[in-house]
C-alpha positions in Angstrom: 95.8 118.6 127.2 98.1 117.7 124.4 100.8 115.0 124.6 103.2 113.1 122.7 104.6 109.6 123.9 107.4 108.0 122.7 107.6 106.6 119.0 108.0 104.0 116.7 111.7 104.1 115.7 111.7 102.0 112.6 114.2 98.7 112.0 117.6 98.9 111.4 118.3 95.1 110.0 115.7 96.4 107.3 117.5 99.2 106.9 120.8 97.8 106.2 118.9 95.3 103.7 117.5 97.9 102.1 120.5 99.7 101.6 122.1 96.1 100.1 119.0 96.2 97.7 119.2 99.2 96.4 123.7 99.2 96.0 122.8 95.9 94.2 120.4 97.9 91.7 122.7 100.8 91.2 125.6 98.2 90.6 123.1 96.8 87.7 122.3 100.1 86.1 125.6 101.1 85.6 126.1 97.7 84.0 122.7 98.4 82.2 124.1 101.7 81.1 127.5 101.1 80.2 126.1 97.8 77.4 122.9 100.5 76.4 125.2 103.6 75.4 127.8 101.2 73.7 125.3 98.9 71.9 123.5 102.2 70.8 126.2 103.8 69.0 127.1 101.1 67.8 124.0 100.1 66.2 122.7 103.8 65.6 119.1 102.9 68.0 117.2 105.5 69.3 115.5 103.0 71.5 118.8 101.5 73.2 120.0 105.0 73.3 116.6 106.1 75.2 116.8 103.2 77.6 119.9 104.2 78.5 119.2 107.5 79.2 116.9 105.9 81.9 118.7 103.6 83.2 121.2 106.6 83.9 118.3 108.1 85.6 118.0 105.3 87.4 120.8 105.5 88.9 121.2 109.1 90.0 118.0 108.0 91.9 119.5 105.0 93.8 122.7 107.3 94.4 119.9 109.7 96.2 118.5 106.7 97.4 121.2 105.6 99.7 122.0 108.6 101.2 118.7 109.3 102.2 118.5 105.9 103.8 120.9 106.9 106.0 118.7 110.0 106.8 115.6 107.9 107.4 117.4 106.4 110.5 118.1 109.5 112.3 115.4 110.1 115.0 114.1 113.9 115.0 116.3 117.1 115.8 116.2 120.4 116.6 115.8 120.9 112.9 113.7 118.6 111.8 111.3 117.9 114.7 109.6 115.3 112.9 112.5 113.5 111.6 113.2 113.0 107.9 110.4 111.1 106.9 109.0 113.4 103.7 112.7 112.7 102.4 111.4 109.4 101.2 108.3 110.7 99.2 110.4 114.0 97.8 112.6 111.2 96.2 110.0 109.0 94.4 108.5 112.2 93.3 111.7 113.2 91.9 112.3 109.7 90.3 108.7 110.4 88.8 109.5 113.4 87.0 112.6 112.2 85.7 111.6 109.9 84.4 108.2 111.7 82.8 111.2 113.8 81.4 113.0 110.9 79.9 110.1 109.5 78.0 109.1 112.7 76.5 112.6 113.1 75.4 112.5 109.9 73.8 109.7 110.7 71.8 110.9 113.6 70.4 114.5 112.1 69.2 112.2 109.0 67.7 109.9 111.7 65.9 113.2 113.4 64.3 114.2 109.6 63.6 111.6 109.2 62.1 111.8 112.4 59.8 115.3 111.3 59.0 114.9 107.7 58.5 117.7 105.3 59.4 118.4 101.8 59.7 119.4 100.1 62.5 122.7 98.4 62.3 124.6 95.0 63.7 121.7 93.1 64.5 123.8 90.2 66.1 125.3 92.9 68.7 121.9 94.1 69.7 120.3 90.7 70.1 123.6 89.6 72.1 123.0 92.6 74.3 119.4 92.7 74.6 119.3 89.0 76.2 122.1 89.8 78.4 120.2 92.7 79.6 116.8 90.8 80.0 118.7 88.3 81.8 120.0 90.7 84.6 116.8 92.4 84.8 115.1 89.4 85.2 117.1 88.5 88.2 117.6 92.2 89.8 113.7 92.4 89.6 113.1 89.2 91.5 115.6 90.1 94.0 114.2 93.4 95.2 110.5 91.7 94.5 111.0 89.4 97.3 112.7 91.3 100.1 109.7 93.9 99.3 107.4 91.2 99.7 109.3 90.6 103.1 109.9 94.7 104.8 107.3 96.4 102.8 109.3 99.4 102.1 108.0 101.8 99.7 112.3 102.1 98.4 112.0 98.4 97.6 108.4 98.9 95.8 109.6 102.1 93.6 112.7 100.5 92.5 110.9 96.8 91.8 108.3 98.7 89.9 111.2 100.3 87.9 113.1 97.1 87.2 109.8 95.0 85.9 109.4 98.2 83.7 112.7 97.9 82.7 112.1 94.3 81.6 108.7 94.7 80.3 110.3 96.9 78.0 113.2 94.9 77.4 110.8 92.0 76.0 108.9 94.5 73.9 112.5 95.9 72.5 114.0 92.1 71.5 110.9 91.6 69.5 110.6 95.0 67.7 114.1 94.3 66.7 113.4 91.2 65.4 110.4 92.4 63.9 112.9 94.9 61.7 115.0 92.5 61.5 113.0 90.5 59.3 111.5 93.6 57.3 115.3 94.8 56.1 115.8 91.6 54.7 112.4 91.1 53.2 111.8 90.3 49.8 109.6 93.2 49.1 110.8 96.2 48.4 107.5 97.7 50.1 108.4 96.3 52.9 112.1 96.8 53.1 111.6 100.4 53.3 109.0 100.8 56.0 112.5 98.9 58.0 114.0 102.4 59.2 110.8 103.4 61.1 110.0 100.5 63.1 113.3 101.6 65.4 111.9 105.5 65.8 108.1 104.0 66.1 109.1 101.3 68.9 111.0 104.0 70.8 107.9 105.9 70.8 105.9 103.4 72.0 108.5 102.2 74.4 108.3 105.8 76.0 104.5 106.3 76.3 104.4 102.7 78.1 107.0 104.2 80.6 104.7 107.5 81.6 102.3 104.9 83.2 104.7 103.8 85.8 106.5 107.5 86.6 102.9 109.2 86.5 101.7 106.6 89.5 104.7 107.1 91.5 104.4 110.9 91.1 100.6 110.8 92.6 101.3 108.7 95.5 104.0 110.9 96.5 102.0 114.1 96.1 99.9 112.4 98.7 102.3 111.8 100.8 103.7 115.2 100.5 100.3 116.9 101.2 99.8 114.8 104.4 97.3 113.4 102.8 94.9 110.8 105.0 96.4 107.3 104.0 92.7 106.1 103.8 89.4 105.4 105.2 89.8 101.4 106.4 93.3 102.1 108.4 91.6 105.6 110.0 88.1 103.4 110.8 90.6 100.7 112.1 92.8 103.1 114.6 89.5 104.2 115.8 88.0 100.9 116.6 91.1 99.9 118.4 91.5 102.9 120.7 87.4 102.5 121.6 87.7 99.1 122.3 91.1 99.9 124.6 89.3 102.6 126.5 86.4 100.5 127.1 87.7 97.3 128.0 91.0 98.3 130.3 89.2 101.6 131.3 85.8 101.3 131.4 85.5 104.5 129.2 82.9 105.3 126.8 83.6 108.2 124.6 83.6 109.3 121.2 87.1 109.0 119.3 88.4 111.4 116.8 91.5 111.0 114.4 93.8 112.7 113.1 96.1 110.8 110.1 98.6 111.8 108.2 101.2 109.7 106.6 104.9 110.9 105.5 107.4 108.3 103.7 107.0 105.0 105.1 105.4 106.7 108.8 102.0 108.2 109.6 101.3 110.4 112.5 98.5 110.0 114.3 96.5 112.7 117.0 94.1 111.4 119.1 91.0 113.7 120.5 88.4 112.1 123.0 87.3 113.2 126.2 87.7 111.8 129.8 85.2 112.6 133.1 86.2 115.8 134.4 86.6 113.6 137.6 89.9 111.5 136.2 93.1 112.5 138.3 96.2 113.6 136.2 97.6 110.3 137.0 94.6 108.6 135.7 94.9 110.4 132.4 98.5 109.4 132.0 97.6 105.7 132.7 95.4 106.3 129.4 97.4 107.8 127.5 100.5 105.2 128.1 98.7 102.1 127.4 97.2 103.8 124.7 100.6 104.8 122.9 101.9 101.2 123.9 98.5 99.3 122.0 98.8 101.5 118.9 102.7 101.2 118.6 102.6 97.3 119.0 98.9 96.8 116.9 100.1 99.3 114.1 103.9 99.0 112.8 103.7 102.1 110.8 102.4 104.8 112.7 105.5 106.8 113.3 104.5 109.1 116.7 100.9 109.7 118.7 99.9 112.7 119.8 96.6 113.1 122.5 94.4 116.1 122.5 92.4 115.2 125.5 89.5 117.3 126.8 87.2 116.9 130.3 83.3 116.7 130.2 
């Protein structure tokens, strides 16, 4: 006997915040972007321009974003029988890669900066910049931090991730500058002319520090996308719940098998166990109701239950 009983529908007030967190990012990034390009030129900085590129990354990603929100809260169709869940992890795969592309772009302008050595110029523009970036970074990152501290949603934990990158790298940026800052006006010629390569050398670093981030969120969405099982603890858990229902509401003792496979922010779960072969059809349904309720209620993110149930 296989079954499916109704499902876990997700929240829609977390939904529309989401969808407020993520419009507030993109708003930022296009800010981001529009002081990066210009400060670039400006300056002649590989490692603005590179951030920028990014940041215009970025913001593809939370254009993406949004609409697929708006996918995430349509239940399943004809179409997509299992709704749209692997929408979520095809998009923070995609961010990955991007962003993978972005840094080894960045390397490769640095490494032809660095053949054709350049200083930077107008200091005072890209200090003024810089801190007006850190400070918006700052405060978009501690934004989207806390309402993913409050929903949990694996949106709000990409794009956080991304924007304490963003000012990780924004620290690291203000102090290489000042760093050739204070070589181009050194005394020593020796030093003076190691200036042009700390711009090309920073961006390089600057880029290697972003694969770590990009190269996480790529692997944890391959999971995803390979119904992976989300792990060990939650499968043991489910198990040990269902048991303990069929023991103490049915007087039931049987061995409980799982099935666990988790898509986006939703896992699907089968159930296989057996029943007497003396249970009535009305009996089985009885089980199988209570159940779906227990595991809906006692675990949030399980998306849909499914019961392969056999007599003995």
């Amino acid at each position: 006997m296989e079954i499916t009983l109704k499902t876990n529908n997700g929240n829609l007030k977390n939904s529309r915040l989401e969808k407020r967190c993520i419009t507030i990012s993109m708003v930022g990034l296009v800010i981001l972007s529009i002081i990066g390009i210009t400060t670039g030129i400006l300056s002649d900085s590989a490692t603005l321009i590179i951030q920028t590129f990014l940041y215009i990354i970025d913001v593809i990603i939370a254009v993406l974003s949004l609409k697929i929100l708006k996918k995430l809260a349509n239940p399943p169709d004809e179409n997509y029988n299992f709704g749209y869940y692997k929408l979520e992890p095809i998009l923070v795969n995609s961010q990955g890669a991007l962003m993978i592309a972005g840094a080894m772009i960045g390397i490769m302008f640095a490494i032809q900066d660095i053949i054709h050595e350049d200083n930077v110029k107008n200091y005072f523009l890209i200090f003024t910049a810089t801190c007006v970036v850190l400070f918006i970074n700052f405060f978009i990152w501690l934004y989207l931090y806390l309402n993913y501290k409050r929903i949990k949603s694996p949106f709000l934990k990409a794009t956080a991730m991304q924007w304490l990158s963003n000012l990780y790298e924004t620290i690291g940026i203000i102090g290489g500058f000042y760093l050739s800052y204070l070589m181009q006006h050194s005394a020593k010629p020796g030093i003076t002319r190691l200036a042009p390569y700390v711009d090309p050398a920073m961006a390089i670093i600057l880029s290697l520090f972003i694969l770590k981030i990009p190269v996480k969120l790529y692997k944890e969405s391959l999971i995803d996308l390979l119904d992976a099982n989300p792990g060990k603890d939650i499968s043991d858990a489910i198990a040990i719940f269902t048991k303990n229902v069929l023991e103490e509401k049915f007087d039931l003792e049987t061995k409980v098998e799982i099935k666990l496979r988790k898509a986006g922010r939703g896992m699907f779960l089968i159930l296989v166990f057996n029943v007497p072969v003396s249970c009535s059809f009305e009996h089985v349904q009885g089980i199988m109701q209570a159940l779906n309720h227990d595991i809906l209620e006692g675990f949030q993110d399980i998306i849909s239950v499914d019961f392969h149930i056999t007599t003995k």
